[in-house]
N, C-alpha and C positions, 0 to 999 in steps of 0.2 A: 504494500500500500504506500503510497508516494505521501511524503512529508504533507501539513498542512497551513497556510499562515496566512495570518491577518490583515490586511494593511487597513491602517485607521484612516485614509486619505489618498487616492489615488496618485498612482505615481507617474513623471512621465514614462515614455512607452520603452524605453530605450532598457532604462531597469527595472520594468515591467517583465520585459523580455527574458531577461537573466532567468529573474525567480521562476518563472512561468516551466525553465527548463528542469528545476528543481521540485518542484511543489505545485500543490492545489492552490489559486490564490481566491481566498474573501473577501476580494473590495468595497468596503462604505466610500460610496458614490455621491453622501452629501457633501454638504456647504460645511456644516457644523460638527463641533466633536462629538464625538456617540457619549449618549447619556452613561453610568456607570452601568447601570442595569444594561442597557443594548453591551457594553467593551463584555461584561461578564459572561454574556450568553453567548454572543459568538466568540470570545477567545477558547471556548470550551471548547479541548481538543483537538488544539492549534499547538503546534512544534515550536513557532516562531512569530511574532508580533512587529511590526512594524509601523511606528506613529510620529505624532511631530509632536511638538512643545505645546499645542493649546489641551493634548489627551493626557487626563491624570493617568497613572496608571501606579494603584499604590497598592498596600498590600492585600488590601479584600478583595482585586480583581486578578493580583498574583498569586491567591490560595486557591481561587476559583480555576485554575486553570494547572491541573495537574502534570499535564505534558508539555509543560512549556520550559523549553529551554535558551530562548534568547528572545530578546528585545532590543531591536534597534533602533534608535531613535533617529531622525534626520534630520540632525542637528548637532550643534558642538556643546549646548548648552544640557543639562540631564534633569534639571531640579523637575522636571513633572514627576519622574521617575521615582520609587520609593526603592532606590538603588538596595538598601540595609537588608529591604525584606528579601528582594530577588538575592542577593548574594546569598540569604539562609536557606531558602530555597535551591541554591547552584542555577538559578536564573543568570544566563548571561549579559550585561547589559552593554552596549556599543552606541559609539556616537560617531562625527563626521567631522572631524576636526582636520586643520591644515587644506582642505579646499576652499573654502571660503573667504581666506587673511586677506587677497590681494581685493576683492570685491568688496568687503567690508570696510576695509581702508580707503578705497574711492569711495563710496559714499559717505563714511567721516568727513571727507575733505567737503563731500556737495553740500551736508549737512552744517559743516562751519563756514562756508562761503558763503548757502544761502541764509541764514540768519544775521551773518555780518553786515553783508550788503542790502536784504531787506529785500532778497530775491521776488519770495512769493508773495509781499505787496505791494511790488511792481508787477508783479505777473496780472493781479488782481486789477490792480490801476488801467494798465494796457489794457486790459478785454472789458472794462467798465463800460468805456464810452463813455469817462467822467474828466479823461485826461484832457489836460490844456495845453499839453508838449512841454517843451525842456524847461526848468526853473532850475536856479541856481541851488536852493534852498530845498529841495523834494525829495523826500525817500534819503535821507542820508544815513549812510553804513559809517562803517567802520575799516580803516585799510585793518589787511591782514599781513601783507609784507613786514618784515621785522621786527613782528610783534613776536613775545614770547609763551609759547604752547608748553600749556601742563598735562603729561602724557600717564595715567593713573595704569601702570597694569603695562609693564613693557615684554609685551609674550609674543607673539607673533603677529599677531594684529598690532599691537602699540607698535612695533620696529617699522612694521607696514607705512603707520603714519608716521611716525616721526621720521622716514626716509623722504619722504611727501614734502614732510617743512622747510628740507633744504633747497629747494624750490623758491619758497619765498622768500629766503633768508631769514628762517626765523632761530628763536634762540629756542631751545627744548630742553626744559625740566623734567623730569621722572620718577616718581617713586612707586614703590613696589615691594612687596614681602621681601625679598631679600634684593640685594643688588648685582644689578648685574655686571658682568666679569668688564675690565680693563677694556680689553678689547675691542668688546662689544661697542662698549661706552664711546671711544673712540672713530669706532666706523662708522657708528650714524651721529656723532656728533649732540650729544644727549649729556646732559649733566644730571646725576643725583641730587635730590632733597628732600628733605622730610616734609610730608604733608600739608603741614602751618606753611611753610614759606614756601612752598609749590601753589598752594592756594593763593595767600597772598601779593604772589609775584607772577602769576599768571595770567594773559589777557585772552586765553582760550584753554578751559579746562577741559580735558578730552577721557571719556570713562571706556577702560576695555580691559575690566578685572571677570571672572567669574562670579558668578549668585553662590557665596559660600555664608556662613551663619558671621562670618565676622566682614565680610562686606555688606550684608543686608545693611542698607540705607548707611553705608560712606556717606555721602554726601547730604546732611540735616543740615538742624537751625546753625549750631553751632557753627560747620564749614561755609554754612552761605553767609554768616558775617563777616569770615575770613577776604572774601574775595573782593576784587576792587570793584566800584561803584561802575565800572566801564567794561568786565567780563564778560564772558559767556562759555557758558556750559554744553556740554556736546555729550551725549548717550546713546553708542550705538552698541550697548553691550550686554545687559539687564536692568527691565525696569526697578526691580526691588533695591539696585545698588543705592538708588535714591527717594529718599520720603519726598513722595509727591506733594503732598499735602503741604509738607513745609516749603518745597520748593516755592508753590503758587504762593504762596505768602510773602516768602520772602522777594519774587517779582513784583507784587503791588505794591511790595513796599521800597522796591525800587533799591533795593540791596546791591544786585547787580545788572547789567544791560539785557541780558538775555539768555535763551535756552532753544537749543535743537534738540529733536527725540525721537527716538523709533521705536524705544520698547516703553512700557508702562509698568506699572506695580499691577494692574487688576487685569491686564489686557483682555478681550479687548475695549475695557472701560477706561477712560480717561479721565483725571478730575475735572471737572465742572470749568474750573475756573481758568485751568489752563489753555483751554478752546476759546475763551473769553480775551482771552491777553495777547495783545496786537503783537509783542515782543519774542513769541514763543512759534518754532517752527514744530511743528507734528507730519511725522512719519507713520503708515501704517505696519510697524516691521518688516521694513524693504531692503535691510543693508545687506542682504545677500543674495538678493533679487535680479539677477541675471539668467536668461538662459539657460548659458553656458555654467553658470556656478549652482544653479540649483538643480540640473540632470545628474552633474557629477558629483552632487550631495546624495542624490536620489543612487548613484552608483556605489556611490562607498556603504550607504545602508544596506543595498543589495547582498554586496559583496560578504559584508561581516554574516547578512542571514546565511548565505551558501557556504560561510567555514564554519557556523555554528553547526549545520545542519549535514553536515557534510565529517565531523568528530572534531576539527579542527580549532586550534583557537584564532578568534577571529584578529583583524590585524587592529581594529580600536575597540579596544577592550577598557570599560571603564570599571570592572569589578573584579581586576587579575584574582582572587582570591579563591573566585570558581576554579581556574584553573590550577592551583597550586597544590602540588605532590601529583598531580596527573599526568599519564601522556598520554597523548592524544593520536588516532589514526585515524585514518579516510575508511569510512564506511565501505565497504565492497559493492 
């Protein structure tokens, strides 16, 4: 009997193909995540699951599902995931990491340009048929050339952009769990500093840490006092890293110039008040929104279902601890 797997979300057709070669596939053909009760009933009996970040997938629908051996998710980020319980289980959990870096880091860039310069209310302006043409005084930004970017989280995507700044000439501060090596430092041109004076000495603070329990809401009341009255904030990494709630507050109160965003705290709910503030750009989670970068997401998910399913360990393995003291061989 040929393997059988889930996918929460239809994939394109390309890594459609792959599994197809391998398994039976389930596809939920809607718009929306499957209710918990729908992921329960149909992951029953399923080898392998396949979902994206909006599908919980925690431990009541990981006990319901006794043949299940991997989880892949399509994506880099994992917190929908109740990784803890799959790992006691030997649920294997995968993500999609290192596809994405170069896509991500262009859209940081579209996201700190267009917020600087007041993109999308000049886009708004032009298609009004409210515009009077050129004024000295209209839609004024902010330059970004020479200015100095706060780079929180320099992992693969941080290096992405802060190679991006040298472009502008700008000067790039960094901070991060640990630092990073000599070297590194040197070839993109990045200097170290703690927090306090990354925030305070930054005229584009730019978030691309993971949703871990000690980044959940980095960025509060307290850091948005930090920052100068002329900054702006960029988020193309998790909304949780930042309390929404205080951000809008701290915008009305004019703490600092501004905010770009792709990911939210509640997705896809937005605070109220952030849609309301002319200073604030909003994305609908788009920074890895290519084509080309979201087939080859849709590929690496594939891939990990076919070495789960196949004895193998897969090659993004975010719970090695299923695999440890085992070896592993290809099915015949």
């Amino acid at each position: 009997m040929p393997a059988r797997v889930l996918l929460t979300r239809a994939l394109p057709e390309e890594a459609t193909a792959v599994l197809r070669k391998h398994a039976e596939l389930d596809v939920h053909e809607g718009e929306s995540p499957l209710s918990k009760a729908e992921l329960i009933e149909r992951v029953r009996g399923k080898q392998a699951l396949v979902c994206q970040l909006t599908q919980r997938v925690d431990a009541e629908v990981l006990g319901a599902a006794s043949e299940l051996r991997g989880v892949a998710n399509v994506a880099v980020g994992f917190d929908n995931i109740d990784v803890k319980a799959a790992t006691a289980r030997s649920i294997a959990v995968t993500n999609t990491p290192g596809v994405l870096d170069e896509t991500t880091a262009d859209f940081t860039w579209a996201l700190l340009l267009g917020v600087a310069r007041r993109v999308v209310e000049g886009h708004r302006l032009a298609r009004s048929g409210q515009w009077k043409g050129w004024d000295l005084m209209q839609l004024l930004g902010t330059d970004v050339h020479g200015k100095t970017l706060g780079i929180v989280g320099l992992g693969r995507i941080g290096q992405r952009v802060a190679r991006r700044a040298r472009g502008f000439g700008m000067r790039v501060l960094y901070c991060d769990a640990a630092r990073a090596a000599a070297e590194v430092e040197r070839e993109l041109g990045v200097e170290w500093a703690e927090k306090e004076r990354l925030l305070r000495e930054s005229d584009f603070v730019s978030l691309h840490v993971p949703l871990l329990p000690e980044t959940r809401h980095w960025m509060g009341p307290a850091e948005f006092e930090l920052m100068k009255p002329t900054a702006y904030l960029v988020n193309a990494s998790r909304g949780p890293v930042v309390d929404e709630a205080a951000l809008a507050e701290a915008l009305e109160q004019k703490k600092f110039a501004g905010a770009a965003l792709d990911v939210f705290e509640q997705e896809p709910k937005i605070h109220p008040k952030l849609l309301a503030l002319p200073n604030v750009l909003l994305a609908p989670h788009i920074a890895s929104a290519s084509v080309e970068t979201r087939t080859r997401m849709a590929m690496v998910a594939a891939e990990n279902v076919v070495a789960v399913l196949s004895g193998q360990r897969p090659p993004n393995l975010v719970n090695p601890e299923v695999y440890e003291g085992k070896t592993t061989c290809k099915e015949g």
